[in-house]
C-alpha positions as CSV (number, residue, x, y, z in Angstrom):
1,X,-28.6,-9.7,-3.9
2,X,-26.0,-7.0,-2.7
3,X,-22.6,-9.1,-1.6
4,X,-21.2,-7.0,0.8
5,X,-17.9,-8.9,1.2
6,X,-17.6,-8.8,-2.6
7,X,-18.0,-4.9,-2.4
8,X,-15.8,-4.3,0.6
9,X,-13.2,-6.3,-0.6
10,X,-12.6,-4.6,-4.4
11,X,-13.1,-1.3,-2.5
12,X,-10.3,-1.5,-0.1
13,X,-8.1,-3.9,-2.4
14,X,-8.2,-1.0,-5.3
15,X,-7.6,1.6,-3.0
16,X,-5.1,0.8,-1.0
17,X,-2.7,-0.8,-3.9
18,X,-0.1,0.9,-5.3
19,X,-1.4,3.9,-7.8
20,X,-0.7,7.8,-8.2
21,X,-2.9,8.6,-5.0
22,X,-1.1,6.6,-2.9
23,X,2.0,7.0,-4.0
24,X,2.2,10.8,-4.0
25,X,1.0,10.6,-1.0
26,X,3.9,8.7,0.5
27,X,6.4,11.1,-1.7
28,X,4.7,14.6,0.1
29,X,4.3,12.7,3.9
30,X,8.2,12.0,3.5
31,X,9.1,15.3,2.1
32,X,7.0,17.8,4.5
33,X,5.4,15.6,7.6
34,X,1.9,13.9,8.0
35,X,0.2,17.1,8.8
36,X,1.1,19.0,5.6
37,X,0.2,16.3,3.5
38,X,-3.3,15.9,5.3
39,X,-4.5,18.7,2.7
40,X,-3.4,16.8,-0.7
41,X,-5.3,13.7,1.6
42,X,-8.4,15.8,2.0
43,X,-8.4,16.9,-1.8
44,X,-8.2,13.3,-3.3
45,X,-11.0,12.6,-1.0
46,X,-12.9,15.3,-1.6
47,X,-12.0,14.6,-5.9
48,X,-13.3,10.9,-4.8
49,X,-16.6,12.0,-3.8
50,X,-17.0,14.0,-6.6
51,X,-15.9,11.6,-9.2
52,X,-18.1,8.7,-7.6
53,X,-21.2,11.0,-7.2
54,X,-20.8,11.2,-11.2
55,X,-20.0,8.2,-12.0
56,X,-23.5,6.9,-10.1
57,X,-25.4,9.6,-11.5
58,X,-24.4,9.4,-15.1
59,X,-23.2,6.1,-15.1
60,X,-25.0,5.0,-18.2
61,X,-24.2,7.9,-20.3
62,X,-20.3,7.2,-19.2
63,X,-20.2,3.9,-20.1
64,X,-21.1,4.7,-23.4
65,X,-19.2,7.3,-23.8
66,X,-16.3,5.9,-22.4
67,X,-14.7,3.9,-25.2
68,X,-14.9,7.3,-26.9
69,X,-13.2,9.6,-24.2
70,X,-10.4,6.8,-23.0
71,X,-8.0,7.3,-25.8
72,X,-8.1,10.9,-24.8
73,X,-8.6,10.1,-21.0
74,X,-5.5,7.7,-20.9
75,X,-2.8,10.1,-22.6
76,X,-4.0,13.2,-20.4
77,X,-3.7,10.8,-16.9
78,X,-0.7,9.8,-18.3
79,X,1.0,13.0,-19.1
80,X,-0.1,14.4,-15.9
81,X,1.4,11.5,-14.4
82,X,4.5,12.1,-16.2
83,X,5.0,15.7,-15.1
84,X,4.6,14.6,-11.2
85,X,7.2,11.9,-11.6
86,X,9.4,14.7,-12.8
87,X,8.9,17.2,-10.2
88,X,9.4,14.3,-7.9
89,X,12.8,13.4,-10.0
90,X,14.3,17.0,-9.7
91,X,13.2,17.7,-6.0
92,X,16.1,18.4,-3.3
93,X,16.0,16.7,-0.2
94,X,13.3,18.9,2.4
95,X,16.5,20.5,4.3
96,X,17.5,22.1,0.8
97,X,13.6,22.5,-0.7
98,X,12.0,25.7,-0.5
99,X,8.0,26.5,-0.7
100,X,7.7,25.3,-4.5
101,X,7.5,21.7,-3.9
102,X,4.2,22.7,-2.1
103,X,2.8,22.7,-5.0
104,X,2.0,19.5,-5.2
105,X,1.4,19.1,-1.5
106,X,-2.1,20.7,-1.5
107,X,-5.8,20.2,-1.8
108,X,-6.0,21.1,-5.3
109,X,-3.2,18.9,-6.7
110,X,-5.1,15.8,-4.8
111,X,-8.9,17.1,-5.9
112,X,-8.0,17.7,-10.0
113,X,-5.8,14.1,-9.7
114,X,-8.6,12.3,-9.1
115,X,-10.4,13.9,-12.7
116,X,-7.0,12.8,-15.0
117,X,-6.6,9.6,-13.2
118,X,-8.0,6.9,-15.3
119,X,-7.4,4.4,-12.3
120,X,-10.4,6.0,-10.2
121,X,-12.5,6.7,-13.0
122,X,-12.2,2.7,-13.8
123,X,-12.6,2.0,-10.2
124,X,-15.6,4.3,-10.3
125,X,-17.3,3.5,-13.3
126,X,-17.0,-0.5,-12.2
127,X,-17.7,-0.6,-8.9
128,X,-20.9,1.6,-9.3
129,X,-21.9,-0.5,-12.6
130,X,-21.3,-4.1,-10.7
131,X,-22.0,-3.5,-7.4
132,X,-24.1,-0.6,-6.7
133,X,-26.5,0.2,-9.4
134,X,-28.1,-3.0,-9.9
135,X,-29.7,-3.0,-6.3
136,X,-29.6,0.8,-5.6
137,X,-31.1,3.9,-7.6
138,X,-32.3,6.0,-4.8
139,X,-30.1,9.4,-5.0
140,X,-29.1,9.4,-1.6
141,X,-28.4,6.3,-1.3
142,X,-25.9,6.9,-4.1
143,X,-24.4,9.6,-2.0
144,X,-23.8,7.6,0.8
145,X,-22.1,5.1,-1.0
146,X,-20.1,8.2,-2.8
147,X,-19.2,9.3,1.1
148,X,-18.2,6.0,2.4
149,X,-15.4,5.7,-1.1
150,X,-14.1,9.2,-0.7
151,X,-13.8,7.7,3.2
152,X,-11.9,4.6,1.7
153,X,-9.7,7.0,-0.5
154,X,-8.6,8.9,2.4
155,X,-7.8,5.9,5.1
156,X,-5.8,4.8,2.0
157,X,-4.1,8.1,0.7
158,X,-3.9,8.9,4.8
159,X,-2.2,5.3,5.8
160,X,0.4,6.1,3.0
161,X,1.4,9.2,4.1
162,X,1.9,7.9,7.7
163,X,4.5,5.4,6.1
164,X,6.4,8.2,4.9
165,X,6.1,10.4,7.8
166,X,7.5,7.6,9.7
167,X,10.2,7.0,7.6
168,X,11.2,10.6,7.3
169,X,15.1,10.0,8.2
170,X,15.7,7.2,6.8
171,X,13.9,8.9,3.3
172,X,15.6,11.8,3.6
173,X,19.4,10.1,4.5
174,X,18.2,8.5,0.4
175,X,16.8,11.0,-0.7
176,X,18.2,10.4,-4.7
177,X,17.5,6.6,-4.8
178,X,14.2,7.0,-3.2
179,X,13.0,10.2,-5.6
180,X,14.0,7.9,-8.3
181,X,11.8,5.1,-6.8
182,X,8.8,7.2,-6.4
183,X,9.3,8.9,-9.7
184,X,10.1,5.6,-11.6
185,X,6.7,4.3,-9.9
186,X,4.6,7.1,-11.3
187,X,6.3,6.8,-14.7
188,X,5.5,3.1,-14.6
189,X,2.0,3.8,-13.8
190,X,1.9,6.8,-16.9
191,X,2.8,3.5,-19.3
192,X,0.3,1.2,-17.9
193,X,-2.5,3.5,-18.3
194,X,-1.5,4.9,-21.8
195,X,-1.9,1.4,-22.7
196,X,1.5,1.2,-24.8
197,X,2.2,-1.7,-23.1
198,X,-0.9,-3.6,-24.6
């Protein structure tokens, strides 16, 4: 029988923990407002529903495949990962920053994330293989499990960014310590998935 509790609770617990999502998310809400960021917001939602659509629909063929494409899976998520950390580590304080550090304050930065970030496609391939696919296979049912995640993602991408917006000032007035925070999170992150530390 479907435990909704069960499912409710890994959804929100994964999602709104500490990964590359979230934490860009905070970095761009403190740099350039709640409102710019809403687009990076909108684009790891929108890479959500993509990724969880396939992860229902070929979730057999992915778990099979997947010991085979996580080796190569891990070191491009974490190189990706390593490249925002550094963008994040050599960015000026938002008085001093000019348009570049859009870059990775837009839809497309927060849709292709979600397709080099092992973390979701984990969370994806689990949560569809334990929860959902035992007691649904009809394809919109799928969908609409699909739409409520990429829903999740952004409440949890979206509640981020507010704590950063809100903490603008104070950000800003440590601007240094807090880039190196953000960027030593993300780097962190880059190790645990590369599985070096294992």
């Amino acid at each position: 029988m479907f435990n909704l509790g069960l499912f409710l609770s890994y959804a929100f617990v994964v999602s709104f923990t500490p990964g590359p999502n979230n934490i860009m998310s905070l970095y761009n809400a403190s740099q350039k407002g709640f409102k710019k960021n809403m687009a990076f917001c909108l684009g790891v939602s929108s890479g959500f529903f993509v990724l969880m659509s396939l992860c229902s629909f070929f979730n057999f063929w992915l778990q099979s495949a997947l010991p085979t494409i996580q080796p190569y899976m891990k070191f491009v998520g974490a190189s990706y990962m390593l490249y925002l950390a550094y963008k994040i580590f050599k960015s000026k304080p938002p008085t001093e920053n000019g348009d570049h550090q859009d870059s990775i304050i837009n839809f497309q930065t927060g849709f292709m994330m979600q397709f080099v970030n092992p973390k979701a496609i984990l969370f994806g391939i689990t949560i569809v293989s334990t929860f959902i696919m035992p007691y649904f296979t009809a394809w919109y049912i799928l969908l609409i499990f699909a739409c409520f995640l990429a829903l999740v993602a952004l409440m949890s991408t979206s509640s981020w960014a507010l704590f950063g917006s809100m903490f603008t000032k104070l950000l800003s007035k440590y601007h240094k310590p807090f880039n190196v925070a953000m960027s030593g999170l993300l780097v962190y992150t880059a190790i645990s998935i590369s599985g070096i530390m294992h």
